[in-house]
C-alpha positions as semicolon CSV with decimal commas, in nm:
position;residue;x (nm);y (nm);z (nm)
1;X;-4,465;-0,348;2,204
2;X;-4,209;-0,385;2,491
3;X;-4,159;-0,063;2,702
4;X;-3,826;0,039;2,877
5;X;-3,791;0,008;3,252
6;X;-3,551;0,210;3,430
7;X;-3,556;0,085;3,738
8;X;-3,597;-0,271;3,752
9;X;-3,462;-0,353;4,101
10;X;-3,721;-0,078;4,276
11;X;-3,394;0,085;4,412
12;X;-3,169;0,343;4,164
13;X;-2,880;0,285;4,353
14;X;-2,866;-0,111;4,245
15;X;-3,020;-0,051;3,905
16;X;-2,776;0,225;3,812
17;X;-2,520;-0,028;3,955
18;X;-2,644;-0,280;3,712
19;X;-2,650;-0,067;3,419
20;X;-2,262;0,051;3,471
21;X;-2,160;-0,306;3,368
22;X;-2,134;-0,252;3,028
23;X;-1,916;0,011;3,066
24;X;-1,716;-0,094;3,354
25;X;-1,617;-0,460;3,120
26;X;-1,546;-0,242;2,843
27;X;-1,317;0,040;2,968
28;X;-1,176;-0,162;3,231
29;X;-1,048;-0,412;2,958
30;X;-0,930;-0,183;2,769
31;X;-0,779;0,086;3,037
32;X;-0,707;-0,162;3,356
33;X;-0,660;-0,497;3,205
34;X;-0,508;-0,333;2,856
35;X;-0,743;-0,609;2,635
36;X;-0,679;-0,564;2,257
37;X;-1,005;-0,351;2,193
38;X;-1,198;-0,550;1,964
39;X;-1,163;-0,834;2,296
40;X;-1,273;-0,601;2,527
41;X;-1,498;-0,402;2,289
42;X;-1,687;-0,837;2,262
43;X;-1,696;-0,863;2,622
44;X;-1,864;-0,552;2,653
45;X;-2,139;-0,647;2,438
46;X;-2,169;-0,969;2,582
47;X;-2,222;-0,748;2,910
48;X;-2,455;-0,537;2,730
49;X;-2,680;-0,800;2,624
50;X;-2,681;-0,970;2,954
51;X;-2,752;-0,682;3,143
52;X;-3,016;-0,546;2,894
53;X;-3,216;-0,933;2,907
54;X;-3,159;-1,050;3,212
55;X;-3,188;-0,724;3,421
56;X;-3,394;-0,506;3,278
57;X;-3,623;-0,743;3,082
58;X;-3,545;-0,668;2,720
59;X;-3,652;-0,924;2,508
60;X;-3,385;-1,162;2,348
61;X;-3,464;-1,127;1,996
62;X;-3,493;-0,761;2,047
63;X;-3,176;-0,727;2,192
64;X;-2,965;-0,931;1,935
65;X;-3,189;-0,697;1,667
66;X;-3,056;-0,379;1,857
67;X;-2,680;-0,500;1,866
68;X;-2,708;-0,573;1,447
69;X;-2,860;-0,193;1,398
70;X;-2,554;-0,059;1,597
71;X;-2,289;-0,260;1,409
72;X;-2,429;-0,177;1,109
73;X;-2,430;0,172;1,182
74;X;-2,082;0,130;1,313
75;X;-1,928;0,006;0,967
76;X;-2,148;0,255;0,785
77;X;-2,110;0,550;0,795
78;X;-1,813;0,574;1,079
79;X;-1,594;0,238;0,978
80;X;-1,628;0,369;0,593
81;X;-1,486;0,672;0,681
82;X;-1,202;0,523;0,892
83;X;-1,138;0,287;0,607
84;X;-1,130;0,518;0,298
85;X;-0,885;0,824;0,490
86;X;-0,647;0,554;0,590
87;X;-0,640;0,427;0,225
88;X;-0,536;0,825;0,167
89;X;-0,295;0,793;0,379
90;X;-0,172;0,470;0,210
91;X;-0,129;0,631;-0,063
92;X;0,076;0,893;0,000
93;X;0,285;0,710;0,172
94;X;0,351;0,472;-0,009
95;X;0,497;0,707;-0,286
96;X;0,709;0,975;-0,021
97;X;0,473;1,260;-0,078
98;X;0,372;1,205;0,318
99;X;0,749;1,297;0,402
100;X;0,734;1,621;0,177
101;X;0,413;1,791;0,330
102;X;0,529;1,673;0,654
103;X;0,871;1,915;0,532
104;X;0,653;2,192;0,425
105;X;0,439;2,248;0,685
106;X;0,760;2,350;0,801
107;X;0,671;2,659;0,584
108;X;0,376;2,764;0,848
109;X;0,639;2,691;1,189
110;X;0,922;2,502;1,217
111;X;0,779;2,462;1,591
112;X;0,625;2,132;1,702
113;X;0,382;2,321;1,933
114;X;0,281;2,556;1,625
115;X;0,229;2,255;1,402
116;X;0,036;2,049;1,644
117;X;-0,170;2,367;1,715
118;X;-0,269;2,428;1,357
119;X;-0,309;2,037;1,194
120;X;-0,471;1,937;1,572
121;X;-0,683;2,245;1,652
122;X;-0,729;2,433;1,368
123;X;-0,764;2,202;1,035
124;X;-0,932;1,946;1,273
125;X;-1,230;2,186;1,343
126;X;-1,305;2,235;0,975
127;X;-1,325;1,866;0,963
128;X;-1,501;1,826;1,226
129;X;-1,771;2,115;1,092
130;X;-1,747;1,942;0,726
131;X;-1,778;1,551;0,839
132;X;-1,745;1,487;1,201
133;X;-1,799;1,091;1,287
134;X;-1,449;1,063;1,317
135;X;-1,288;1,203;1,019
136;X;-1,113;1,487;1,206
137;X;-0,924;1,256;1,466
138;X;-0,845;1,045;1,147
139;X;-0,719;1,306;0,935
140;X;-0,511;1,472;1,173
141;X;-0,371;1,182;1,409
142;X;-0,274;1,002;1,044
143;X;-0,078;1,387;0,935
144;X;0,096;1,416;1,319
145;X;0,233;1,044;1,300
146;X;0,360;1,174;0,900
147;X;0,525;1,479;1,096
148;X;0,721;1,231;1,352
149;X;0,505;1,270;1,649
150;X;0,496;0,922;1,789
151;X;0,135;0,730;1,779
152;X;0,066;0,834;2,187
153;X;0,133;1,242;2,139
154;X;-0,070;1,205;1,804
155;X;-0,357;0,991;1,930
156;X;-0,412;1,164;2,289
157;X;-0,330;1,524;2,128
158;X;-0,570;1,481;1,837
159;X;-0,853;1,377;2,071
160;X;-0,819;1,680;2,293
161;X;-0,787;1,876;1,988
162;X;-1,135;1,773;1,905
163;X;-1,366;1,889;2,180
164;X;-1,462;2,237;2,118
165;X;-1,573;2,240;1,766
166;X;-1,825;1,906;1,828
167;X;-2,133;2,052;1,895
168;X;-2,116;2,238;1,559
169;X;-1,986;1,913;1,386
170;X;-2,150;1,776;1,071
171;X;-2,315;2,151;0,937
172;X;-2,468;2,159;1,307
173;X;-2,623;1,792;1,319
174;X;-2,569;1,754;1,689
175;X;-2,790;2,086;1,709
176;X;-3,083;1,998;1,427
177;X;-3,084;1,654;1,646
178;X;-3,083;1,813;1,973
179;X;-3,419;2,095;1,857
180;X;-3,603;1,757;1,744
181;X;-3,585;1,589;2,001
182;X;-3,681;1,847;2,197
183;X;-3,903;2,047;2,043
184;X;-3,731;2,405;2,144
185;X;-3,611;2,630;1,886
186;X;-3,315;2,570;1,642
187;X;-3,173;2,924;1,673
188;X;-3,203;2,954;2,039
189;X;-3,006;2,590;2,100
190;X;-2,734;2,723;1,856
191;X;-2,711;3,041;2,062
192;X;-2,699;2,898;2,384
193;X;-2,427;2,661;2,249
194;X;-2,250;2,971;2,129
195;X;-2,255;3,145;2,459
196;X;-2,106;2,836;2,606
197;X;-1,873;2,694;2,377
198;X;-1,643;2,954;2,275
199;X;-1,484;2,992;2,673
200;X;-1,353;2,660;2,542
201;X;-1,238;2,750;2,219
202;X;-1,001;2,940;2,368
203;X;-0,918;2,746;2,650
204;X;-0,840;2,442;2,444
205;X;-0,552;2,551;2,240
206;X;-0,398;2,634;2,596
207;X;-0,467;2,305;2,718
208;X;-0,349;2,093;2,436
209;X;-0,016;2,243;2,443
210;X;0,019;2,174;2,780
211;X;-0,085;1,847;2,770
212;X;0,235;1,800;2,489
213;X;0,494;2,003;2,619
214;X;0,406;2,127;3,002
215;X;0,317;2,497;3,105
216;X;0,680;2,674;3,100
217;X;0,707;2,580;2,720
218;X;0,356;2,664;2,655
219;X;0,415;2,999;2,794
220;X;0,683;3,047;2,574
221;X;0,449;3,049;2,266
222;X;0,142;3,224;2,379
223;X;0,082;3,499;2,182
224;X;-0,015;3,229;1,865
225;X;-0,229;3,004;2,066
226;X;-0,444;3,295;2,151
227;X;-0,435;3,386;1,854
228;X;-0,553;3,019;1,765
229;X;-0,836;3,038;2,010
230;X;-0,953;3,388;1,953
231;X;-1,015;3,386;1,603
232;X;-1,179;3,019;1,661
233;X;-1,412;3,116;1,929
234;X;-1,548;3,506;1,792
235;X;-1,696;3,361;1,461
236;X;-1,804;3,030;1,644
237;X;-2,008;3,273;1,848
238;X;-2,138;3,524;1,588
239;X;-2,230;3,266;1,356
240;X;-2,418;3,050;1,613
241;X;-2,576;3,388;1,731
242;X;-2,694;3,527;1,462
243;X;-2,716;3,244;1,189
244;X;-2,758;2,909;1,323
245;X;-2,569;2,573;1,369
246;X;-2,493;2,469;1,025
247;X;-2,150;2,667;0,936
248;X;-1,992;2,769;1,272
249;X;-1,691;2,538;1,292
250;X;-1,671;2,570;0,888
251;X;-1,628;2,979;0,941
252;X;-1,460;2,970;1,264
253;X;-1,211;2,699;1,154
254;X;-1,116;2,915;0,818
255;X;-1,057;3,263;1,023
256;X;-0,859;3,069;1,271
257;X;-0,606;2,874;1,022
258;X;-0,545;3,220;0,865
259;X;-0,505;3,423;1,143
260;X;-0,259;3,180;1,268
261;X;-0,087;3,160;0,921
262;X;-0,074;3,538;0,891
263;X;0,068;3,586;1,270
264;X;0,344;3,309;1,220
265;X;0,495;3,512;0,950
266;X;0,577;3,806;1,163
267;X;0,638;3,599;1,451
268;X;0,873;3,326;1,613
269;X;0,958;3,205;1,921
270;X;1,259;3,279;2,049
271;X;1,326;2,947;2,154
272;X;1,172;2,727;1,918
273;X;1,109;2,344;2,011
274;X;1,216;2,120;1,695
275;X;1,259;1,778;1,944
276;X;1,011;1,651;2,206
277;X;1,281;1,528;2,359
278;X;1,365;1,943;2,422
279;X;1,082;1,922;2,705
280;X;1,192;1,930;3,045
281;X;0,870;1,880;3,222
282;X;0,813;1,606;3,371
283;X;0,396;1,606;3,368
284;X;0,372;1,671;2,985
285;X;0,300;1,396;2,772
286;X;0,651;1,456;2,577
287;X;0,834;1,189;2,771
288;X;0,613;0,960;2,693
289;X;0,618;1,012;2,360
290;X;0,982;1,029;2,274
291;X;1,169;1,213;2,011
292;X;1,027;1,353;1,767
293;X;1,110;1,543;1,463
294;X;1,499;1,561;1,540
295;X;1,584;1,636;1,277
296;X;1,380;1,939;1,136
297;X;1,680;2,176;1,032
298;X;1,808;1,879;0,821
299;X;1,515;1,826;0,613
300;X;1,582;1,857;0,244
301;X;1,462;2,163;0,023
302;X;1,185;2,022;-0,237
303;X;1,035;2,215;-0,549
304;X;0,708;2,437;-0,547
305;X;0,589;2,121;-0,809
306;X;0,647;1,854;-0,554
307;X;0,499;2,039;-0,299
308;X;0,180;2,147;-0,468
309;X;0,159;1,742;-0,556
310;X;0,226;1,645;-0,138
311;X;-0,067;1,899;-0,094
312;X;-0,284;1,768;-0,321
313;X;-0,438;1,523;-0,156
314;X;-0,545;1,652;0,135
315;X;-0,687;1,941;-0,081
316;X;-0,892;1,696;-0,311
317;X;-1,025;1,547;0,041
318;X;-1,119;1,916;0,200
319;X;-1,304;1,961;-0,103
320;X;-1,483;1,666;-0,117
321;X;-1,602;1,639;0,270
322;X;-1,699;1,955;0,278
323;X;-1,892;1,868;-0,061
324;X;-2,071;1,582;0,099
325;X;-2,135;1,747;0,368
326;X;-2,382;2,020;0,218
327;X;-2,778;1,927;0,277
328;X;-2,798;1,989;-0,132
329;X;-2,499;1,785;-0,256
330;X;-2,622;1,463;0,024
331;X;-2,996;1,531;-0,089
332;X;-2,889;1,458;-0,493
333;X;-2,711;1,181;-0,410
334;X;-2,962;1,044;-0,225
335;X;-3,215;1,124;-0,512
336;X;-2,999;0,858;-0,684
337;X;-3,019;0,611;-0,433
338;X;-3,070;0,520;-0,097
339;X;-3,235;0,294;0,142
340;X;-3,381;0,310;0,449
341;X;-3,463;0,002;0,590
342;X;-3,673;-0,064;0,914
343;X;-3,510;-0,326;1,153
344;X;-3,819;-0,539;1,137
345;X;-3,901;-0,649;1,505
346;X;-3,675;-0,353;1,655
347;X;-3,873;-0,073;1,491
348;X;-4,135;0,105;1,645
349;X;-4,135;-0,253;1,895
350;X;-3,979;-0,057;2,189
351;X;-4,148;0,197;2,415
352;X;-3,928;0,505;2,602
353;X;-4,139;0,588;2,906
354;X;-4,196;0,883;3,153
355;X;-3,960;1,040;3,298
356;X;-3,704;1,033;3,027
357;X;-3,995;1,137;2,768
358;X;-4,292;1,370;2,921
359;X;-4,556;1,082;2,765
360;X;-4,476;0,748;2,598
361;X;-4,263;0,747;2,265
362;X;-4,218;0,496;2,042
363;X;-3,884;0,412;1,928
364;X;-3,783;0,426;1,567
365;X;-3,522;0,150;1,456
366;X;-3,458;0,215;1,083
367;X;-3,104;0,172;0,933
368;X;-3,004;0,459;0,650
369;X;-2,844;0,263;0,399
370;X;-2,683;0,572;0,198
371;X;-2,388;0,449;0,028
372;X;-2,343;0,740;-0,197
373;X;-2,412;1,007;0,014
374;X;-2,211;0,887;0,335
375;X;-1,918;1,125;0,404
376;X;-1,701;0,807;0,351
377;X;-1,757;0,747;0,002
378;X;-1,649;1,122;-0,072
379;X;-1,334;1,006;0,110
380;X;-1,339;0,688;-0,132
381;X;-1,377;0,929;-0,435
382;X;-1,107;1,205;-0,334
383;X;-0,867;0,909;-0,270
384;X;-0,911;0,733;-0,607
385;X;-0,865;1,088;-0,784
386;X;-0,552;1,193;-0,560
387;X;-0,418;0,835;-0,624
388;X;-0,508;0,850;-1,030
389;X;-0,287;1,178;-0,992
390;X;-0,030;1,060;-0,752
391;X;0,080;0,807;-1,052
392;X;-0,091;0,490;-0,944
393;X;-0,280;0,249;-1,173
394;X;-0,628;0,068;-1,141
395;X;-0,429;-0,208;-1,018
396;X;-0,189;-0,036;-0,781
397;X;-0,555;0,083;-0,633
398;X;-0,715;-0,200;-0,551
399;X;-0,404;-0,334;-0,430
400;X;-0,342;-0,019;-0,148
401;X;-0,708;-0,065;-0,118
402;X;-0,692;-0,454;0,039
403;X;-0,423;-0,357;0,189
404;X;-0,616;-0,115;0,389
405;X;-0,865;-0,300;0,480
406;X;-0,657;-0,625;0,609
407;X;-0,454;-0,326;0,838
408;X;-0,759;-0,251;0,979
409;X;-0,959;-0,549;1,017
410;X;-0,989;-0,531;1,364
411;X;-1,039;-0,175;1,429
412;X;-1,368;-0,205;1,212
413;X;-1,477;-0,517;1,439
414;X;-1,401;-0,306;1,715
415;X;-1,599;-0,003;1,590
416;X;-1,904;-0,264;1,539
417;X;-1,890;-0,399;1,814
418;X;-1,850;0,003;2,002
419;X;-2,172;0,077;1,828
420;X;-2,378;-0,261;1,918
421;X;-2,338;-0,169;2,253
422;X;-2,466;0,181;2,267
423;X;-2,772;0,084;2,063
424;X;-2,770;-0,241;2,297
425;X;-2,804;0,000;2,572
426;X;-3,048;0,271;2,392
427;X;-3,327;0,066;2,356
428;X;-3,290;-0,130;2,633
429;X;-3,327;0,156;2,867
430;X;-3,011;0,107;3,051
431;X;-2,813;0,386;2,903
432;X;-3,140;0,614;3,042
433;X;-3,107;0,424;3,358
434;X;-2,783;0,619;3,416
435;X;-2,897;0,927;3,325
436;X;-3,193;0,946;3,542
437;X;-2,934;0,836;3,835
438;X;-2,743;1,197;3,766
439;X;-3,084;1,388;3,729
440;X;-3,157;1,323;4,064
441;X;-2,945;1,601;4,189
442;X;-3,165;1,890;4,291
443;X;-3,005;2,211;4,265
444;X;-2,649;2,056;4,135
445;X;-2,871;1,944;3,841
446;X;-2,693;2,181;3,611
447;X;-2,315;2,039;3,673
448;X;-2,453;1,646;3,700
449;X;-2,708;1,705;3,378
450;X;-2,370;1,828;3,206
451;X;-2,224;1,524;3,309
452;X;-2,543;1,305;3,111
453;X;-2,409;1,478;2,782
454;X;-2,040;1,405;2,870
455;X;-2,206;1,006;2,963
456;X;-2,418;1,004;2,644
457;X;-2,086;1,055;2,485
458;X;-1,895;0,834;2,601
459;X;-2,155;0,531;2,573
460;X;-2,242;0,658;2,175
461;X;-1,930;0,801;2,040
462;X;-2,124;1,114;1,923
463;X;-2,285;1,395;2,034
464;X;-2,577;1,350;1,768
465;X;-2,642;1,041;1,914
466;X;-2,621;1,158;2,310
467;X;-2,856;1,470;2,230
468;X;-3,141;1,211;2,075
469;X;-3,102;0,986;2,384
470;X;-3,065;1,250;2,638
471;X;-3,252;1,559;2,497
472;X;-3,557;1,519;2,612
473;X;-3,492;1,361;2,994
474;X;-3,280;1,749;2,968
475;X;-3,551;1,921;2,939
476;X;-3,827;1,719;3,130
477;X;-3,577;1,711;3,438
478;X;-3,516;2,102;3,403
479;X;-3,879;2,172;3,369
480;X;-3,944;1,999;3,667
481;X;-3,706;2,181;3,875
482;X;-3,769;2,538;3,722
483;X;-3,456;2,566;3,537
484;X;-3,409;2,672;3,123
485;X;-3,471;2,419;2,968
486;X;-3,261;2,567;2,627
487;X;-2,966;2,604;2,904
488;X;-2,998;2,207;2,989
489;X;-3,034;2,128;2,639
490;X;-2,776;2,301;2,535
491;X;-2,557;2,178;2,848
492;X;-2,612;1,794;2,661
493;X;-2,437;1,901;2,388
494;X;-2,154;2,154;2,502
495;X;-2,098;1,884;2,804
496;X;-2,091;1,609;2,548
497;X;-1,863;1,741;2,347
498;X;-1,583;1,651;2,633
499;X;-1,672;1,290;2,673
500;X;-1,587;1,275;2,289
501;X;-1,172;1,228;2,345
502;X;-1,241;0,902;2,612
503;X;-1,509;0,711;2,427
504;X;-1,383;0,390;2,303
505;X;-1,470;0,490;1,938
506;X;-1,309;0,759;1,902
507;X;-0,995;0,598;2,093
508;X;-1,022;0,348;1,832
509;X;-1,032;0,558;1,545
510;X;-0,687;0,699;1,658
511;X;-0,457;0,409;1,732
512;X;-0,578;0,268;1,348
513;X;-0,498;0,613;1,203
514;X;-0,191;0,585;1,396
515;X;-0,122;0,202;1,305
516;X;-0,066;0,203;1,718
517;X;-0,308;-0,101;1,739
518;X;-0,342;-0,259;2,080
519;X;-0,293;0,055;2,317
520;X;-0,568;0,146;2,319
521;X;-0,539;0,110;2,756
522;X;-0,267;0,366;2,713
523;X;-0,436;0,647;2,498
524;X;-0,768;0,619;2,713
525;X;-0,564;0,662;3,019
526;X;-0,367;0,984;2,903
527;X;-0,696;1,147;2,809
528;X;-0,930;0,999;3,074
529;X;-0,793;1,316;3,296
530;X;-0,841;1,588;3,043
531;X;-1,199;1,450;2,947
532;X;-1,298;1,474;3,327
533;X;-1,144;1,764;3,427
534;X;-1,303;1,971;3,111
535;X;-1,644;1,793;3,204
536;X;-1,640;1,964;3,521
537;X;-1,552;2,300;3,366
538;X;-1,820;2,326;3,156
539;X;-2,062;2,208;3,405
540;X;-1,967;2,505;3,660
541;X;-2,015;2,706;3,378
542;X;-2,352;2,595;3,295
543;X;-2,420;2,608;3,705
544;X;-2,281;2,974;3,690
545;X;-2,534;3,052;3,405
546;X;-2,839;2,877;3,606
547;X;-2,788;3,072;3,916
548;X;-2,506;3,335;3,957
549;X;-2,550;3,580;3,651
550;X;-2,852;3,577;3,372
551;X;-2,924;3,266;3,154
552;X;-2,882;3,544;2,850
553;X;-2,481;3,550;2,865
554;X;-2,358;3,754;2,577
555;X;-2,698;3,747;2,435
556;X;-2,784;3,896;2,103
């Protein structure tokens, strides 16, 4: 039994100086030095294991153990899902029905600020609710670089895009995870979430069209993004209110792509934007980004038949993630096989230690091998059917299918190698090591312990993952200082959910749906400002709700 030490130096200043390494190699190869990510992403492991034997005592064996766990859980279940919607993508493609739903969506808004709000924002929260790991900023960066937008406006948008629906991602996993950890209740987590969350459901939409087009052209389609965010953030709080975690974004995503539908058709701009290159402001991302989607009036009329095929698709794949992502349909599968193997010498071998756990916990290390009920292989399935009905063969599958997987070779390495880290890091202590630096805060505890959620983040790649490794330093640290501990709790995750756009995972996951491989430096410096700035917002929040009106906010 080896137990974590977060403070090996006997001075937090050095130690949390220490434990920044890691991160500092790996974002500063990839945003100063603009490595290829799977170079920086090695570096940063290399780092990680340095840091975690050298420094802070981790045994070698123990280490290398913790670095295979994370890259296997990086290739399954988030590479498989990377892998299988790109192969989707492939497909249609490859046979032009990509071009006609990019036409038809034309159908909803002509308007690039409409379509990015409804693929980006809207279908990307029922993702998120059905699969999360990825698949939204998958699905929808792959359909915006279909539509024209070039691979920086569909990378950075799609990661903004996918901030407020996070917490709630998965049926509510970040949640279930979050009340385990900490032992407080399910429904009162969910409803704290769902007094928090929902400011930024409607903020969001606001945001993300700035971010594209600049605030005079955003203004000039209002009326539909409030629309957007309204109708998101009502049922994401009544459901979390007075139901629980597990359907919010699925509800909330629904009632806000058809409100939005049912407003565009008895409403247009009056000066609608069919060209990026039609932004004159010189802070949106547009220049950047180039022109996109010139020519919109020209595109060709195609039959209701061709259509309903482009569609298909994507249909097939709704139904299946949101399939394999109900408790019943993963609990059959699993029935019919799965593994779960303990990472002998890792499991239960580590010990997390007072004050990030009230007593001594031991540390489980034990890898879910479920190949049939991983969200990815539901992608795998709704592909093969889609591409069995798109025309192609057994053989024209398997040869998409290696073509897929050479294209993105190095984004799985990369995603491994994301993953080793933060498991690196986990059970080494030194990702704690940080957090304990920000608890020490006193009364600014609420905006800095929002800021361990947004961290967690950024080091995992998931808000699951942040609320098991921060949880319960939350609520020790807010016990200790007479604060909620459901408002701390809750701040992990709602915090969190804004360090998902500028961790290196998710950045990854965009430039391969993208096929923009190699700048990654450039996305993770166009959202590093958003990811901050909405950090802070939700921590002032969460110090509003601690001490400047009651913790019960639009309580039930």
């Amino acid at each position: 039994m080896w137990s974590q030490v977060y403070d090996p130096f006997g001075s937090m200043v050095l130690s949390t100086a220490v434990a920044a390494i890691p991160i500092a190699v790996l974002l500063g190869g990839i945003g100063i030095f603009e490595l290829r990510a799977h170079v920086a992403a090695l570096l940063g492991l290399a780092a990680a294991l340095l840091v975690a034997i050298v420094f802070f005592g981790m045994p070698a064996p123990m280490a290398g153990l913790a670095a295979a766990y994370g890259a296997a859980f990086g290739l399954l279940p988030i590479g498989w899902i990377i892998l299988n919607v790109i192969f989707l993508y492939q497909l249609t493609v490859e046979r032009g029905d990509f071009e006609i739903l990019r036409t038809s969506i034309g159908a909803i808004s002509d308007d690039r600020r409409l379509q990015l709000l409804f693929i980006a924002f809207c279908l990307g929260a029922f993702f998120e609710g059905a699969a999360g790991f990825g698949t939204p900023v998958a699905v929808t960066a792959a359909m915006l670089i279909g539509l024209g937008f070039t691979p920086l406006a569909a990378s950075g948008l799609s990661l903004i895009a996918n901030t407020a629906p996070v917490a709630f991602g998965a049926l509510g996993t970040p949640i279930i995870a979050l009340a385990a950890v900490t032992g407080l209740d399910l429904h009162e987590l969910s409803g704290m979430v769902g007094r928090q969350l929902p400011f930024f459901s409607v903020l969001v939409p606001f945001w993300l069209i700035v971010a594209f087009v600049g605030w005079r052209r955003m203004f000039e389609v209002w009326p539909p993004i409030l629309v957007a965010g309204v109708s998101f953030a009502i049922p994401q709080y009544l459901v979390s209110n007075f139901h629980g975690p597990w359907l919010v974004d699925i509800v909330a995503s629904v009632v806000s792509m058809a409100s939005l539908a049912l407003f565009l058709r008895v409403w247009r701009p009056a000066n609608p934007m069919r060209s990026v290159s039609e932004s004159d402001d010189a802070n949106a991302a547009t220049p950047n980004a180039g022109n996109i989607g010139s020519d919109a009036n020209a595109r060709p009329a195609h039959s209701r038949a061709a259509v309903r095929r482009a569609w298909m698709p994507w249909l097939v794949l709704s139904a299946f993630v949101f399939l394999w992502g109900t408790p019943q349909v993963r609990a059959a599968l699993d029935g019919v096989w799965s593994l779960k193997l303990p990472v002998v010498g890792l499991h239960e071998a580590v010990q997390k230690m007072p004050p990030v756990v009230a007593e001594p916990k031991v540390e489980a290390a034990i890898f879910n091998f479920n190949a049939l009920s991983a969200t990815g292989s539901g992608i795998l399935l709704a592909a093969i059917i889609s591409g069995l009905l798109l025309g192609y063969g057994p053989g024209g599958l398997i040869r998409m299918y290696a073509r897929t997987l050479y294209l993105v070779r190095f984004s799985l390495l990369t995603i491994a190698c994301m993953l080793a880290i933060g498991f690196v890091t986990r059970y080494s202590g030194v990702d704690a090591t940080l957090g304990l630096a920000l608890a020490n805060t006193g009364w600014l505890y609420p905006l800095f312990g929002t800021y361990i959620g947004w961290l967690g983040v950024m080091l995992t790649g998931s808000d699951t993952s942040s609320n098991v490794l921060f949880g319960g330093l939350q609520r020790v640290t807010a016990e200790q200082l007479g604060i909620d501990p459901v408002l701390m709790a809750a701040a992990n995750s709602s915090g969190g959910v804004m360090g998902k756009m500028m961790d290196a995972q998710s950045i990854v996951v965009a430039s391969t749906a993208t096929r923009w491989y190699g700048h990654e430096g450039s996305i993770l410096r166009f959202v590093a400002f958003h990811s901050v700035a909405l950090a802070t917002l939700v921590g002032l929040l969460v110090l509003g709700q601690a001490y400047m009106w009651p913790l019960k906010l639009l309580a039930p």
